[in-house]
C-alpha distance (Angstrom), angle and dihedral (degrees) to the residues before:
residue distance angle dihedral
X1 . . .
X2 3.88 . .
X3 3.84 113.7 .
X4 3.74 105.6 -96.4
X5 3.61 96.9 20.6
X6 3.84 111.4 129.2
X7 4.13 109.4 -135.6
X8 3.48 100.0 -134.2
X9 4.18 94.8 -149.4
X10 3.23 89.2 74.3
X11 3.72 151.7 5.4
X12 3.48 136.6 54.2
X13 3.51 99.5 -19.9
X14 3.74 97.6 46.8
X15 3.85 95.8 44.1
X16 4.14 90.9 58.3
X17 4.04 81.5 39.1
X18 3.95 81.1 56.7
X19 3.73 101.2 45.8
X20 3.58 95.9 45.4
X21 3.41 100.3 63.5
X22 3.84 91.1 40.1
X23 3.92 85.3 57.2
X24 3.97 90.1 41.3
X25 3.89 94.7 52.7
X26 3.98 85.6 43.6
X27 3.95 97.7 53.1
X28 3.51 130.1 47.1
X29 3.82 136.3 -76.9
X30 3.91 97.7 -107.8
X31 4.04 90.8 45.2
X32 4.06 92.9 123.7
X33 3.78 125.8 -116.3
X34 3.84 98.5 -97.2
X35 3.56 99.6 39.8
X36 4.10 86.2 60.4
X37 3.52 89.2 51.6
X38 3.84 97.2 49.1
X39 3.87 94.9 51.1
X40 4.28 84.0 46.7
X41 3.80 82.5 55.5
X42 3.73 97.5 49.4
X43 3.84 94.2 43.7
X44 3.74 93.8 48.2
X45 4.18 89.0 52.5
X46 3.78 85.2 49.0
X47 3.68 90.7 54.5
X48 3.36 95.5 43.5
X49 4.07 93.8 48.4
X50 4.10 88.6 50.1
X51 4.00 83.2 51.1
X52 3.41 94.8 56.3
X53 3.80 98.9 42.6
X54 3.57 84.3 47.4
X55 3.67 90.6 55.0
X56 3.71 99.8 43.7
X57 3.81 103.0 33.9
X58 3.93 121.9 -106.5
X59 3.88 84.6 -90.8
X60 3.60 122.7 61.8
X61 3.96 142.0 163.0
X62 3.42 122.1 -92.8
X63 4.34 122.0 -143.9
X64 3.80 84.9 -89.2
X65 4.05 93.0 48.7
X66 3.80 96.6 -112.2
X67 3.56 114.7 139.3
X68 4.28 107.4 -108.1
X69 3.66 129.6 166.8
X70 3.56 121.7 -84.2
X71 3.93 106.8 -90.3
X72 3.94 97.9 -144.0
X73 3.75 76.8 66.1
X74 3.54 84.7 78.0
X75 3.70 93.3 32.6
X76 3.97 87.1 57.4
X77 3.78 96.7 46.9
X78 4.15 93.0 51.7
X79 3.82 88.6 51.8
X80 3.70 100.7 43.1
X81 4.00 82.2 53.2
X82 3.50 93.1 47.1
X83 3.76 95.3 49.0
X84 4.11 85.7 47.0
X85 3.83 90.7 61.9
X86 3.78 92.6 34.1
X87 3.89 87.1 61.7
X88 3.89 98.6 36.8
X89 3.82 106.0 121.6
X90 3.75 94.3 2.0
X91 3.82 98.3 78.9
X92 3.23 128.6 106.5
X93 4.03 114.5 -124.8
C-alpha cells in the first residue's frame, strides 16, 4: 500500500464507518445527519479508551513511577456520558 494511503478495511475510517451505523440502527429515523455522527464519534473514543486500558492494565505508572489509574479511564467515562446525552430522546425503544 502507498505511504499515506488509508486502507479502507480497516482503521480509522472504517471503525467511525462501523459505529455510525450501529448508532443509526439504534436511534430513530428523523435523528439528523450530524447528531449520528457525533454519537459515532463518542462511541468510537469510548472504544478506543477501553482498548487502551485493556492494553495497559487499569493501573499504570505515573512520570514519577507511582502506580495511578489509567487516564483513558477518565477519557472513557466523559465519552460514555457524552454519548448518553447524545442519544437521549433519539433512541429507539
Amino acid at each position: 500500500m502507498a505511504k499515506g494511503s488509508q486502507d479502507t478495511a480497516s482503521g480509522p475510517a472504517a471503525e467511525r464507518a462501523v459505529a455510525l451505523e450501529q448508532v443509526r440502527t439504534s436511534c430513530l429515523p428523523e435523528t439528523p445527519e450530524p447528531l449520528l455522527e457525533a454519537m459515532a464519534s463518542q462511541l468510537v473514543a469510548m472504544r478506543q479508551a477501553r482498548s487502551l486500558v485493556e492494553a495497559d492494565g487499569v493501573m499504570v505508572r505515573d512520570g514519577k513511577q507511582n502506580p495511578i489509574a489509567h487516564p483513558c479511564l477518565d477519557l472513557e467515562r466523559q465519552a460514555q456520558k457524552q454519548l448518553a446525552e447524545l442519544m437521549r430522546g433519539w433512541t429507539r425503544r
